[in-house]
LUMKE-479059 format. One record per residue (C-alpha): residue number from 1; residue in three letters; x, y, z. Coordinates in Angstrom, 2 decimals. Example, Ala and Ser with C-alpha at 12.3 -4.5 7.8 and 13.67 -1.06 7.14 Angstrom:
% LUMKE-479059
  pos  code     east    north       up
    1   Ala    12.30    -4.50     7.80
    2   Ser    13.67    -1.06     7.14
***
This chain:
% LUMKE-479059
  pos  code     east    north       up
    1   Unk    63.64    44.03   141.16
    2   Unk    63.01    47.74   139.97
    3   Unk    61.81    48.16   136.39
    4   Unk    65.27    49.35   134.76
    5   Unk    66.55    45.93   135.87
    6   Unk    63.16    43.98   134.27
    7   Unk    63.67    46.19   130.84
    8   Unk    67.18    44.93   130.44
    9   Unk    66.62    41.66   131.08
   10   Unk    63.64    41.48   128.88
   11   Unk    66.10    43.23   126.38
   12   Unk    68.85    40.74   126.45
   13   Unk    66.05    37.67   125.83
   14   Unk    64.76    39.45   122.80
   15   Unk    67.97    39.91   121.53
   16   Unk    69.06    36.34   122.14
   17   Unk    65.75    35.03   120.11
   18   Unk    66.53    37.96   117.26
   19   Unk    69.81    35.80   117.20
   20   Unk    68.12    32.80   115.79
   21   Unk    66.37    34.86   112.77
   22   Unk    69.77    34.97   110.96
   23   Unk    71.04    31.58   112.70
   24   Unk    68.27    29.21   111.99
   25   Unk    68.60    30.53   108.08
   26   Unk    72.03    30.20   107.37
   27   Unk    72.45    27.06   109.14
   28   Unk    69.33    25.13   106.97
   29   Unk    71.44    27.11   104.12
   30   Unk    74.30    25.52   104.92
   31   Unk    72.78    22.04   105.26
   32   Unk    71.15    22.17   101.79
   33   Unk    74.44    23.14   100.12
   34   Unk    76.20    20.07   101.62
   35   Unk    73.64    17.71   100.98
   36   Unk    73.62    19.16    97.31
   37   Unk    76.76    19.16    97.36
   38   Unk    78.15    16.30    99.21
   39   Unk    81.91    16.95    97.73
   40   Unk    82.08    19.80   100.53
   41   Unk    81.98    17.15   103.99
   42   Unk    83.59    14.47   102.32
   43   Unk    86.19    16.94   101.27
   44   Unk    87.42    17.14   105.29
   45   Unk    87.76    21.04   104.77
   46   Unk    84.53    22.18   106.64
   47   Unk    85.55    20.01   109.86
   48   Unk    89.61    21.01   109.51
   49   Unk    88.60    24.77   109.54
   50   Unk    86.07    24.30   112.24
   51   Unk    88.16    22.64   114.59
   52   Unk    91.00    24.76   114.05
   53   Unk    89.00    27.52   114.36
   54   Unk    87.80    26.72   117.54
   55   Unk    91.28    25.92   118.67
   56   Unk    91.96    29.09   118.27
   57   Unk    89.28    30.72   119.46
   58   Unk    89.88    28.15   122.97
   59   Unk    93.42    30.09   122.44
   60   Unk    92.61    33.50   122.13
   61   Unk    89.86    33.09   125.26
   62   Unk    92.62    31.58   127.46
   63   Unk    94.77    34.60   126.74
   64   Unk    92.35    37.34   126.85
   65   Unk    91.13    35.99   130.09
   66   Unk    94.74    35.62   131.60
   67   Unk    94.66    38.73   130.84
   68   Unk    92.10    39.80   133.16
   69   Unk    94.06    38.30   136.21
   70   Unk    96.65    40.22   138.34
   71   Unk    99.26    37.37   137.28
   72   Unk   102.89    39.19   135.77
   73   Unk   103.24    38.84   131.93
   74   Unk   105.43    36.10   132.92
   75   Unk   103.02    33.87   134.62
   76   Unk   100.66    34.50   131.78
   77   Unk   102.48    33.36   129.17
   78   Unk   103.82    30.22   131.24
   79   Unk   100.09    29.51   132.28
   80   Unk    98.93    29.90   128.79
   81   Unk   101.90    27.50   127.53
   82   Unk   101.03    24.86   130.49
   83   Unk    97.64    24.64   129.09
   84   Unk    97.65    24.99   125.28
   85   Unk   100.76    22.77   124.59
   86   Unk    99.03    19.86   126.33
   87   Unk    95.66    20.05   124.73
   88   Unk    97.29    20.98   121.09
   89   Unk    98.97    17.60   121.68
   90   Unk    96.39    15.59   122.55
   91   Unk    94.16    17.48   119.70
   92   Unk    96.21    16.68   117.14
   93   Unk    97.07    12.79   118.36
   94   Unk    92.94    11.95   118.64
   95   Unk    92.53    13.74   114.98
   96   Unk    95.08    11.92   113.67
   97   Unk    93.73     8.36   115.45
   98   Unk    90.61     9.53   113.93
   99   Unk    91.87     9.95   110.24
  100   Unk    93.54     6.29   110.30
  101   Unk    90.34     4.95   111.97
  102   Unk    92.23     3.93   115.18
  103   Unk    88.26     4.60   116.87
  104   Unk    85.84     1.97   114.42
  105   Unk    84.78    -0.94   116.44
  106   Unk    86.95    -4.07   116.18
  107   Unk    90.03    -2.06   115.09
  108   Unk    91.87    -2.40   118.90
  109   Unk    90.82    -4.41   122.07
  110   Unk    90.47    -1.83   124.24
  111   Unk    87.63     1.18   124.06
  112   Unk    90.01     3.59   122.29
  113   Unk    86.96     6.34   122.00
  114   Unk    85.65     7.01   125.09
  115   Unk    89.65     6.75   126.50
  116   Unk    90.68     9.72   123.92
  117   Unk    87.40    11.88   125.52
  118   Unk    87.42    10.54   128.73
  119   Unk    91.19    10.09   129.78
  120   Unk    91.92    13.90   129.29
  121   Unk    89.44    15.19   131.24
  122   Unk    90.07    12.34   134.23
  123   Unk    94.07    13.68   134.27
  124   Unk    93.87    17.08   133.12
  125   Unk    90.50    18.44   135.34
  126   Unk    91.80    17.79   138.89
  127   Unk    95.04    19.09   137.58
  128   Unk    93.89    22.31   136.53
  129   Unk    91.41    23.05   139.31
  130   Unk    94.20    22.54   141.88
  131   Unk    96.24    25.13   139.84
  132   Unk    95.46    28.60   141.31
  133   Unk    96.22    30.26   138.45
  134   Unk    93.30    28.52   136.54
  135   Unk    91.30    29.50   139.18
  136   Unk    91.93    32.90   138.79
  137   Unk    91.40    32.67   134.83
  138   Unk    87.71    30.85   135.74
  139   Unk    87.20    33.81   137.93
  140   Unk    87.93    36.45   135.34
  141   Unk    86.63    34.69   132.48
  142   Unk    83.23    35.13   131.48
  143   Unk    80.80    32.36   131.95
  144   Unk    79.13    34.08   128.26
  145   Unk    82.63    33.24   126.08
  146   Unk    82.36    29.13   127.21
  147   Unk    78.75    29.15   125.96
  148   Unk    78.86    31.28   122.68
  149   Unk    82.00    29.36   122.40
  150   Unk    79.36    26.47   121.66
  151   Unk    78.21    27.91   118.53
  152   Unk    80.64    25.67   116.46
  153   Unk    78.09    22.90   117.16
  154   Unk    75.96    24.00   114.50
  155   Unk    78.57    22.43   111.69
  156   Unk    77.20    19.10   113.46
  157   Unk    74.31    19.14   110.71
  158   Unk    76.82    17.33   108.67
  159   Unk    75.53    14.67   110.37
  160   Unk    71.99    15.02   109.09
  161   Unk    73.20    15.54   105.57
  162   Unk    75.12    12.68   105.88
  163   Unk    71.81    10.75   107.23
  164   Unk    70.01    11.82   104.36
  165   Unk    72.20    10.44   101.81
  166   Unk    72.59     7.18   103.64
  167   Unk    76.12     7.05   104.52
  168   Unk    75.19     7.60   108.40
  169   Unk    72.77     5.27   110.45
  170   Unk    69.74     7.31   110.90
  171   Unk    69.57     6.24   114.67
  172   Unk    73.14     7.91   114.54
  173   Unk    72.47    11.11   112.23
  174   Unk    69.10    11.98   113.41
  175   Unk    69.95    11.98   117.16
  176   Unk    73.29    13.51   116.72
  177   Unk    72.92    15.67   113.92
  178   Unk    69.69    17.66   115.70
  179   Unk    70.84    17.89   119.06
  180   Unk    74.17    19.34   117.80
  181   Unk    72.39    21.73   115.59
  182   Unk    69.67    22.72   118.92
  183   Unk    72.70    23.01   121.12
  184   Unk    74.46    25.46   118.31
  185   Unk    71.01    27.76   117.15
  186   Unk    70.78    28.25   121.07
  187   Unk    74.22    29.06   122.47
  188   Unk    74.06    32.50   121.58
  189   Unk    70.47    32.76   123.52
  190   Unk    71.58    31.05   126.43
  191   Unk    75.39    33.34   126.43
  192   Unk    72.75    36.23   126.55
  193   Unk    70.70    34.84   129.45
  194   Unk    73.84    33.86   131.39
  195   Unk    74.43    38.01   131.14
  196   Unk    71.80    38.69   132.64
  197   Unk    72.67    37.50   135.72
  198   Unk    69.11    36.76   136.48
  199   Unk    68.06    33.76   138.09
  200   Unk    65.94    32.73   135.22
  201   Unk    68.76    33.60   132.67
  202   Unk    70.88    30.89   134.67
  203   Unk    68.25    28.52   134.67
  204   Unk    67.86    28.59   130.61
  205   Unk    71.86    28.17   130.49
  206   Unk    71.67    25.54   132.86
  207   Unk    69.10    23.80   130.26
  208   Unk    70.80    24.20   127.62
  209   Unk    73.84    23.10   129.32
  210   Unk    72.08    20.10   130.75
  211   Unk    71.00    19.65   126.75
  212   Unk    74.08    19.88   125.16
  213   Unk    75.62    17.58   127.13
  214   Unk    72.75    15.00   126.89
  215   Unk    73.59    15.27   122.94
  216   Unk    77.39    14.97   123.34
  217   Unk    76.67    11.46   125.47
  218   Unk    74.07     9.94   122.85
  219   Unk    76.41    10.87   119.53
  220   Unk    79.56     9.08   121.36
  221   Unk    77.27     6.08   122.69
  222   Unk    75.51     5.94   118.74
  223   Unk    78.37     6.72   117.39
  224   Unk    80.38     3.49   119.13
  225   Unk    77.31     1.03   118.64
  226   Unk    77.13     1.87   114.76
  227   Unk    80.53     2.51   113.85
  228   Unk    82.50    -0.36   111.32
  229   Unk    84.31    -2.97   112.40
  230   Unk    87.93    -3.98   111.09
  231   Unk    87.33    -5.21   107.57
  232   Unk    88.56    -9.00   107.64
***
């Protein structure tokens, strides 16, 4: 490794720490003012511009990296409609389930959450990685867009605001609400590693990956145990 290569990298992993001096601030901000203010969550606004945001960041991503194939105009926009027409649908059928509480315990038979997560992914991931257009999009994307992409996870500390004022289990806001806030502070830290392209800047995504995922698994699991049942 000659020393031009060894300055970069230590370069890009002081930049991704300087990332979490005006992170880690704004987000313990932003908690206060909604546990001040607990109008703002209840109010659904923070989570609707959130998730639409990140809709359309998934969106833009998609296109840009299309984009970056050798695929005609044509074949991009087709591509792009065979993927964002499916997930917009199933988006907006699992928020609305959510908003008429189609996912608290007791309120159908069968396990209605982990089907909304789990049935997507089952259908849709074989069916995209057989696609070799998708391929080609994987290949041209960057690996750094999916894990900044991650950054939205910091508007998880609702969850610990939520804990605080005692309308969320703590074994459910604690858990949830930190791990999605750890997963968030560090996504931009682990997009820089992953830029790198050092073996040890793979290995700190990989742990935060391994992390993040950890989190998602315990909120769903929590979030299932503690949830209300149908009142009778």
């Amino acid at each position: 490794m000659t020393v031009s290569v060894v300055h970069a990298d230590t370069r890009s992993t002081s930049q991704g720490w300087r990332s979490l001096l005006w992170l880690a601030p704004l987000t313990a901000l932003w908690i206060v003012l909604i546990y001040w203010q607990p109008i703002i969550p209840t109010s659904g606004v923070p989570t609707t511009l959130h998730q639409l945001t990140v809709h359309g960041f998934i969106a833009l991503g998609l296109w840009l990296g299309l984009e970056r194939t050798d695929l005609t105009p044509g074949q991009r926009r087709t591509t792009w409609l065979a993927v964002m027409i499916p997930y917009t649908l199933w988006f907006a059928v699992a928020w609305s389930a959510a908003i008429n509480g189609a996912f608290r315990t007791g309120a159908s038979p069968l396990p209605v959450l982990p089907l909304a997560i789990f049935l997507p992914v089952i259908i849709g991931a074989p069916l995209l990685l057989l696609s070799n257009r998708v391929r080609q999009v994987l290949d041209a994307m960057p690996a750094t867009w999916l894990v900044a992409l991650q950054l939205y996870r910091l508007f998880g500390s609702w969850a610990l605001a939520a804990g605080l004022h005692g309308a969320l289990p703590g074994v459910l806001a604690w858990p949830a609400g930190i791990g999605d806030v750890l997963t968030g502070l560090f996504a931009v830290p682990a997009a820089i590693a992953v830029a790198t392209g050092t073996a040890q800047g793979r290995r700190a995504a990989i742990i935060w990956n391994i992390f993040g995922l950890a989190d998602f698994a315990v909120a769903i699991t929590m979030g299932m145990i503690t949830s209300p049942g149908r009142s009778s």
